[in-house]
C-alpha positions as CSV (number, residue, x, y, z in Angstrom):
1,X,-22.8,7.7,16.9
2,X,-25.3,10.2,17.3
3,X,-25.3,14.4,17.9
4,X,-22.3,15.5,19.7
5,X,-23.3,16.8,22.8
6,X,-23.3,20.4,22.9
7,X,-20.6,21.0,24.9
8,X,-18.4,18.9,23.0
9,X,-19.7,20.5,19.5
10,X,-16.5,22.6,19.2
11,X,-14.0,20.1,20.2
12,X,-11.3,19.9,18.0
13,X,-8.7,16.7,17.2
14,X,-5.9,18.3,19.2
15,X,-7.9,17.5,22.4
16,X,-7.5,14.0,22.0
17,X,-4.1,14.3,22.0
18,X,-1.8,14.1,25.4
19,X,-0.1,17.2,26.3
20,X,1.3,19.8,23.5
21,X,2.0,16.3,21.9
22,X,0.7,14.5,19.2
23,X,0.2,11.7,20.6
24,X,-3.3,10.1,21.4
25,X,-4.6,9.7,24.3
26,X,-6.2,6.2,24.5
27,X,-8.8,6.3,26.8
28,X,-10.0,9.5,25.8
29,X,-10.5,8.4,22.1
30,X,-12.1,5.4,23.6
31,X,-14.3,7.0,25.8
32,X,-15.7,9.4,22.8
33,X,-15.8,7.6,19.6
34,X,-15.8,3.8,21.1
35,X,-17.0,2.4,17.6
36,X,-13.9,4.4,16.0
37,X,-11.0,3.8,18.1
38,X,-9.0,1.6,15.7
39,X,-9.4,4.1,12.9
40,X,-8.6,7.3,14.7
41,X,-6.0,5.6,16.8
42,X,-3.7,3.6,13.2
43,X,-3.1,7.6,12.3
44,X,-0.1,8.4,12.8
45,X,0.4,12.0,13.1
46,X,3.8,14.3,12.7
47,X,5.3,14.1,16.0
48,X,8.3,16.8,15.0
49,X,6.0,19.5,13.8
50,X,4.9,18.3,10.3
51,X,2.0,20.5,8.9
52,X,-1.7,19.4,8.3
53,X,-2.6,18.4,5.1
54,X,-6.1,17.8,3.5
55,X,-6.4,14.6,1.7
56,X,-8.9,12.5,-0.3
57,X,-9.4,9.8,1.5
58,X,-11.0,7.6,-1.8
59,X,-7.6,7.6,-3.1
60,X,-4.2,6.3,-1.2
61,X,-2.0,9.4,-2.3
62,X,-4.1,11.4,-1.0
63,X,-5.2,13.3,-4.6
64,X,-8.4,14.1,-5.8
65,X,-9.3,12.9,-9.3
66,X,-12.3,13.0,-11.3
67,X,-12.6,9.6,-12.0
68,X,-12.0,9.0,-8.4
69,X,-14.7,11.2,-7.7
70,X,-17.0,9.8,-10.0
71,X,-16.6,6.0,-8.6
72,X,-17.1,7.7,-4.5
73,X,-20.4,9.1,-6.6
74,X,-21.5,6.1,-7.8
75,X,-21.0,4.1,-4.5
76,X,-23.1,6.4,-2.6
77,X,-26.0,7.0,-5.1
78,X,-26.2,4.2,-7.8
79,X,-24.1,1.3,-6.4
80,X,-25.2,-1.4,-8.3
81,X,-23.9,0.4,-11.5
82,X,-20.6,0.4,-9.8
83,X,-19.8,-3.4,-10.4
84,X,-20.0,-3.0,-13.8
85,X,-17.6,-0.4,-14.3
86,X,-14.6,-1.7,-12.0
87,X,-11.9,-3.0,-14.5
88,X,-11.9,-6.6,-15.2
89,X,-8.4,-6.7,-16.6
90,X,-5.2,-6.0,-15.6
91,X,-4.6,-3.1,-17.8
92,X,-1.2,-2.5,-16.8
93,X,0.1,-6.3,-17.0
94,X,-1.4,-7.3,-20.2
95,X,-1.7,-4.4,-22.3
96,X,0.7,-1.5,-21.4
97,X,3.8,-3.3,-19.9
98,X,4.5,-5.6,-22.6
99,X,7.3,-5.2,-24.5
100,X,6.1,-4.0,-28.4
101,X,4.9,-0.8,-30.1
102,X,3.2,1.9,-29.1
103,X,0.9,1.0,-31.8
104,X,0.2,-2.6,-31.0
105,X,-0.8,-1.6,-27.4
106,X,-3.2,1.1,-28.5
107,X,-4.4,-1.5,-31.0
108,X,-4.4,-4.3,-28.2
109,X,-6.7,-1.8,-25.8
110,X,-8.8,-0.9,-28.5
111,X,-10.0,-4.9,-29.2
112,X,-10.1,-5.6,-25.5
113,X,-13.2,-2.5,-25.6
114,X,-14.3,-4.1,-28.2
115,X,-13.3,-0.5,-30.0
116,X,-12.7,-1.9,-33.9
117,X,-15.3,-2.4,-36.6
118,X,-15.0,-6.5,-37.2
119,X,-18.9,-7.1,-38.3
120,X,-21.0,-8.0,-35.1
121,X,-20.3,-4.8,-34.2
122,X,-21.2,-2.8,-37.1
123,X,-24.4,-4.6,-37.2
124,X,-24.8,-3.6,-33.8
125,X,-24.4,0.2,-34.5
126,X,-26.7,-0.3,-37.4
127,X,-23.8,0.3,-39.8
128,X,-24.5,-0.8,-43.3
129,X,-21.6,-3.4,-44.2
130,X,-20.8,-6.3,-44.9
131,X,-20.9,-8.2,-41.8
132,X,-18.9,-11.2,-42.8
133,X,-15.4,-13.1,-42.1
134,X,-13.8,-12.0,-45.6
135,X,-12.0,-15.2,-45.1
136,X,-14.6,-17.5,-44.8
137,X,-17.7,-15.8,-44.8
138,X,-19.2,-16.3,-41.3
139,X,-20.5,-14.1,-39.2
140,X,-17.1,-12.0,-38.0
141,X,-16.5,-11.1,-34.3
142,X,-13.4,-10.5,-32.8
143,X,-13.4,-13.6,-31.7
144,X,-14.4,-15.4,-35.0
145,X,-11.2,-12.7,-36.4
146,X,-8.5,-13.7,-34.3
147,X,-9.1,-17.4,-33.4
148,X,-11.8,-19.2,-34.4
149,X,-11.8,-18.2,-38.3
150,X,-9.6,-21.0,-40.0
151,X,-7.3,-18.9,-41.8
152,X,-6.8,-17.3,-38.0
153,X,-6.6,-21.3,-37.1
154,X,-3.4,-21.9,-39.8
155,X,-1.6,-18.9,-38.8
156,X,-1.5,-20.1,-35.0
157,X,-0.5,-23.5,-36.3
158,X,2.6,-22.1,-37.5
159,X,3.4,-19.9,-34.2
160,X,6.7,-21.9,-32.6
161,X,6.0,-22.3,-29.5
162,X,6.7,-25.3,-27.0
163,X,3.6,-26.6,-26.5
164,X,0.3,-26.5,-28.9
165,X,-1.9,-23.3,-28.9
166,X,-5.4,-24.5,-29.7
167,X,-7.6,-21.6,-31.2
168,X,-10.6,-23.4,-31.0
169,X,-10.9,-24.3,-27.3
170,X,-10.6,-20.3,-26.4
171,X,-14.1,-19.0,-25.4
172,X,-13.3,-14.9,-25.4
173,X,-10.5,-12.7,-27.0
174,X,-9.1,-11.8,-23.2
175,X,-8.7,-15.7,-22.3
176,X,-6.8,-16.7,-25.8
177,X,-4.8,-13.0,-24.9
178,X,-3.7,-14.5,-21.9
179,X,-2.7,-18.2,-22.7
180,X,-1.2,-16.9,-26.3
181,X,1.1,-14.4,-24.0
182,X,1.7,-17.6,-21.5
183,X,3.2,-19.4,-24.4
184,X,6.9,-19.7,-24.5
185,X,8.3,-19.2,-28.1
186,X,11.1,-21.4,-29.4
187,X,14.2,-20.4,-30.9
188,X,15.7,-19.4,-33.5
189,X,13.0,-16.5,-34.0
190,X,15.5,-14.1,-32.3
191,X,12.8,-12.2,-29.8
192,X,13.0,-14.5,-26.9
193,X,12.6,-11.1,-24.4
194,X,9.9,-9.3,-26.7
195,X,6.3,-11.1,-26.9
196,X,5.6,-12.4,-30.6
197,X,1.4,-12.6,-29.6
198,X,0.9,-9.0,-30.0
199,X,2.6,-8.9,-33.4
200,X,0.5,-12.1,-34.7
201,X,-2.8,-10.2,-33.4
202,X,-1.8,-6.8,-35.2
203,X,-0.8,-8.7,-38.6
204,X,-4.2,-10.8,-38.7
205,X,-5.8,-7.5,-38.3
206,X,-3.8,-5.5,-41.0
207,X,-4.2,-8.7,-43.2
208,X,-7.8,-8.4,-42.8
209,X,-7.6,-4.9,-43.7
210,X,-5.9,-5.2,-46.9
211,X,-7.8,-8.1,-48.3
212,X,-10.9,-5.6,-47.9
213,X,-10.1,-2.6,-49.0
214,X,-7.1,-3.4,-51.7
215,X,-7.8,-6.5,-52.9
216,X,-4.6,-7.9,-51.7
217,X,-3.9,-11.8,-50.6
218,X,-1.4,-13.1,-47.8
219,X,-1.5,-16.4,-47.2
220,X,-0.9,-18.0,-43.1
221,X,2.5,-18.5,-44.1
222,X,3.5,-14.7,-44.7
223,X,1.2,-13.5,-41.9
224,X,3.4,-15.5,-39.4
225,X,6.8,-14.2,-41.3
226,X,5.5,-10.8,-40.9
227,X,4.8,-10.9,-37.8
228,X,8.2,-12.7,-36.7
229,X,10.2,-10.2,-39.1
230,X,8.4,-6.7,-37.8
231,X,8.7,-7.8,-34.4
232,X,12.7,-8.7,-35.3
233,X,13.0,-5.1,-36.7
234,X,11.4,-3.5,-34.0
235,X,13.5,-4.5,-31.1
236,X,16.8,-3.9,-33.5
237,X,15.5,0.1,-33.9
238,X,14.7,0.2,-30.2
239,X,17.3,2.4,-28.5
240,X,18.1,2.3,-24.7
241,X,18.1,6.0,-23.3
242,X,20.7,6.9,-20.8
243,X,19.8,6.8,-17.0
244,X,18.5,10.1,-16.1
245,X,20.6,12.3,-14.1
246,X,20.2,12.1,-10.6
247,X,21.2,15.5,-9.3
248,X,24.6,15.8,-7.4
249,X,25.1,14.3,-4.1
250,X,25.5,15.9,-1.1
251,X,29.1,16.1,-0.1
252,X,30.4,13.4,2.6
253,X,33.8,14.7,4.4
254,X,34.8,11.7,5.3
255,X,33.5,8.5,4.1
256,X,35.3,6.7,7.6
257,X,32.2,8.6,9.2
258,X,29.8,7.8,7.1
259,X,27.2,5.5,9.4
260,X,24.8,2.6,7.8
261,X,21.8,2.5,9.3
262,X,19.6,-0.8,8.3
263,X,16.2,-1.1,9.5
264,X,12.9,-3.2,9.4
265,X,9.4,-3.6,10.2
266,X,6.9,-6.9,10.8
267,X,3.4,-6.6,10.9
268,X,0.8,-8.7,12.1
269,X,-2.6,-8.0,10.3
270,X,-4.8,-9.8,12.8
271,X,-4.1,-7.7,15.4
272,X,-3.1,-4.4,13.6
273,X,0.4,-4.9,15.6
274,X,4.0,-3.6,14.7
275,X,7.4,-4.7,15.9
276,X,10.3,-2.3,14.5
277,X,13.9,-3.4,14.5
278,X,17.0,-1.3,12.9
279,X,20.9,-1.6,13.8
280,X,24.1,0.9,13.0
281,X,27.1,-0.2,11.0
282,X,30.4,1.8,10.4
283,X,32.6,2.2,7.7
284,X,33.9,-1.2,7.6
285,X,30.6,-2.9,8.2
286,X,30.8,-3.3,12.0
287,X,27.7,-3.7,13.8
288,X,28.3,-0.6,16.8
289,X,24.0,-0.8,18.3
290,X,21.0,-2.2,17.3
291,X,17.7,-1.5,18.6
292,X,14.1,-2.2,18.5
293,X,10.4,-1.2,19.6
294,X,6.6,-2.5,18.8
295,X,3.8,-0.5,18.5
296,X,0.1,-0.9,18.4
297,X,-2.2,0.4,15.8
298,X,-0.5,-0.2,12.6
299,X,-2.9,-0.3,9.6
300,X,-0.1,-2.1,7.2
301,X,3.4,-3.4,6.5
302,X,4.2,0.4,5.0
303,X,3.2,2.0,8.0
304,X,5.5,-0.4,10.2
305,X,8.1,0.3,7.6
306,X,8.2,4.1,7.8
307,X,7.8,4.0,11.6
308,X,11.0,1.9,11.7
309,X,13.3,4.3,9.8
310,X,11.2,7.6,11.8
311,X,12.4,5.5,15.0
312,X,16.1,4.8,13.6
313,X,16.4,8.6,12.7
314,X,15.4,9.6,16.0
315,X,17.8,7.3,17.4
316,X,20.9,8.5,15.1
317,X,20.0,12.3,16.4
318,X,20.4,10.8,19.7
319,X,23.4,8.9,19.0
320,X,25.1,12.4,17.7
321,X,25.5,10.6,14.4
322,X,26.3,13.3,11.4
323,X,26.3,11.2,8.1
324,X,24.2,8.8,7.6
325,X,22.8,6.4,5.0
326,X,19.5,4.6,5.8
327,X,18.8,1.3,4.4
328,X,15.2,-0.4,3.6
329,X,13.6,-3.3,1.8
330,X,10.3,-1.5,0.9
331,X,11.1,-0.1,-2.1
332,X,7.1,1.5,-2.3
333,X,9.0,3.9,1.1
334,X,11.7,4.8,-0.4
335,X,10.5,5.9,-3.6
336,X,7.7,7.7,-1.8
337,X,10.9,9.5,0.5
338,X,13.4,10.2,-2.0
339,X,10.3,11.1,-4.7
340,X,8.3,13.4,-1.7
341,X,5.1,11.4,-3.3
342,X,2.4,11.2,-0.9
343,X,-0.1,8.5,0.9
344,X,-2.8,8.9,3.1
345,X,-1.2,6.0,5.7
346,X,2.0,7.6,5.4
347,X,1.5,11.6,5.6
348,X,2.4,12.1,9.5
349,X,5.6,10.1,9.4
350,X,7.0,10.8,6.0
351,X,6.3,14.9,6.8
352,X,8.9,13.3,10.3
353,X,11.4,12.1,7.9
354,X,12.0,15.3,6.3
355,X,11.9,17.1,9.1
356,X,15.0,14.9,10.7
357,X,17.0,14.4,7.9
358,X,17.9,18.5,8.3
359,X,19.5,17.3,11.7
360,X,22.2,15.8,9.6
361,X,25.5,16.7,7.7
362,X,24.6,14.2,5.4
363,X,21.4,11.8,4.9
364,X,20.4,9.4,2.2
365,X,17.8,6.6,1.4
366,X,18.3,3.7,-0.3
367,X,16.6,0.2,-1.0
368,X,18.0,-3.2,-0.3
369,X,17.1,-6.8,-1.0
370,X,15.1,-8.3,2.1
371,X,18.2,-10.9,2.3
372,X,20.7,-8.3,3.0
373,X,18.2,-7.3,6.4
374,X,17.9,-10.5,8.5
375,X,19.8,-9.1,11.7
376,X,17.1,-6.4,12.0
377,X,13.9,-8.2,10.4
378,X,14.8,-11.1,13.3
379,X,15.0,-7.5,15.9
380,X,11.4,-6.6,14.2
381,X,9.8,-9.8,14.7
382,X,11.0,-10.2,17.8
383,X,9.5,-7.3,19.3
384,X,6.8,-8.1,17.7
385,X,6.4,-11.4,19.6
386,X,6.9,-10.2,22.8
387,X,4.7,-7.1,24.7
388,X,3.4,-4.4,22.8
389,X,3.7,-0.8,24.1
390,X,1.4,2.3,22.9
391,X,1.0,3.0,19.7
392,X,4.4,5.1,17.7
């Protein structure tokens, strides 16, 4: 790009936009940052008055972290340390989602670090210990532990599961994780809904443990039981809490005036494009108006998404509608509304959506299946088929 030229070096980003409003001006923005345009132009600033808002931009809500800082750090100085250090596993999905102990996961992480003192990595630290499989005196890794050793071999012979789990063919700890949480356990265990792997893993490693350092014996056999029985008594203690209170509603009059507003956004990602479609209901689920609009400069489906309910508010002020309860199948929006979280994409229009929702008696958000929005994703892809106006 360049210097600025000096009598542009105190421009400011309200110049670019047309009027007292806040929306761009396209051939200005072209004209100025030509390499830029698509980025400056798919923000979508408050058009109602929505205040500014510094956000950092390495992170999609917006917040400044340290371990965000340190990866933007990395990237700039050192980037080929950064491969290294990106996560390889999905943390969330195969350790901290499943459905066991507290425990097991923390034990779960720790052998995925390679965080627990199986032999190879004593050695390593220069530990002095006895470096071998107490089961069969081979060189023990946590690989060796938990598969390949054949005691580990006879318990997962015993595991009831459909199909046959061969130990021996798994090459690392996170691929037999994988398959061994794949595997589909047969009845009558009784803990269909809660993962038996994790419970196998843990009592391999406590039977491991006590062979060392008490002396005591467990054959495959009672591994396996124990593992089936603590996992059994585990889900029996587990307690469902109540659903936490919501906070109380705001008051509705007269549910006859209550309006359903339904709305919907398409997106084509090739051409950063947007059609927006959304359609009023009353109280007995006639459809009164329907409407729709494109837009161009869209960055992503969520963007298209908030712009169609933004659009739909703006079009219940306008239709002198009091109560009203909007209706979308983004659930990622409507957590972020009803939650005031924040995203980067997102800050201009969600700041919109809270300023218009004090224009009425009653407002409310709530998510929907995509199947019960058809009507108004047909609207949305329709607009977005035919000519597309100026960006929203």
């Amino acid at each position: 790009m360049g210097l600025a030229p000096e009598r542009s070096s105190e421009a400011k980003v309200a110049e670019l936009f047309r009027d007292t409003s806040t929306r761009w001006v396209t051939d200005k923005v072209e004209r100025l940052f030509p390499m830029l345009i698509g980025e400056i132009m798919t923000i979508k600033p408050s058009k109602w008055g929505g205040k500014d808002k510094r956000v950092w931009l390495n992170h999609k809500s917006g917040a400044h972290s340290t371990k965000t800082g340190y990866y933007a750090a990395l990237a700039m100085n050192k980037p080929d340390l950064l491969e290294p250090l990106q996560p390889a596993q999905e943390w969330l999905d195969d350790v901290w989602k499943i459905t066991t102990s507290l425990k097991i996961k923390l034990l779960s992480w720790k052998i995925k670090h390679g965080a627990i003192p199986v032999g190879d990595i004593l050695m390593a630290r220069h530990i002095k210990a006895n470096v071998k499989c107490i089961h069969c005196e081979d060189s023990e890794s946590i690989l060796h532990l938990f598969f390949h050793c054949p005691f580990a071999q006879k318990v997962w012979e015993l595991l009831p599961v459909v199909t046959g789990f061969d130990p021996m063919r798994i090459n690392s700890f996170n691929e037999g994780w994988k398959l061994a949480l794949k595997a589909t356990i047969l009845p009558p265990t009784g803990i269909n809904d809660c993962p038996l792997i994790p419970w196998v893993i843990s009592t391999i490693w406590t039977t491991r443990n006590f062979k060392i350092f008490q002396k005591r014996h467990f054959t495959a056999q009672e591994v396996m039981t124990k593992a089936i029985v603590d996992a059994k008594e585990w889900k029996a203690a587990q307690i469902i809490p109540p659903p936490l209170p919501q906070g109380p509603p705001k008051r509705i009059q007269d549910a006859a005036s209550v309006i359903l507003c339904c709305s919907d956004g398409a997106w084509n990602k090739d051409l950063n494009t947007a059609g927006m479609g959304w359609s009023f209901s009353d109280f007995r689920n006639e459809r009164f108006c329907s409407h729709s609009d494109s837009s161009m400069y869209v960055c992503s489906s969520l963007v298209a998404e908030g712009l169609a309910i933004r659009l739909a508010m703006e079009h219940a002020i306008a239709l002198q509608l009091r109560q009203v309860v909007f209706e979308s199948d983004s659930l990622q929006l409507v957590s972020a509304i009803v939650d005031r979280s924040s995203f980067n994409d997102l800050h201009g229009i969600l700041a919109d959506i809270y300023l218009l929702s004090k224009q009425f008696d009653s407002v409310s958000f709530r998510y929907v299946n995509r199947s019960s929005l058809c009507f108004e994703d047909n609207l949305a892809k329709q607009a977005l088929l035919g000519p597309v106006r100026n960006p929203c």
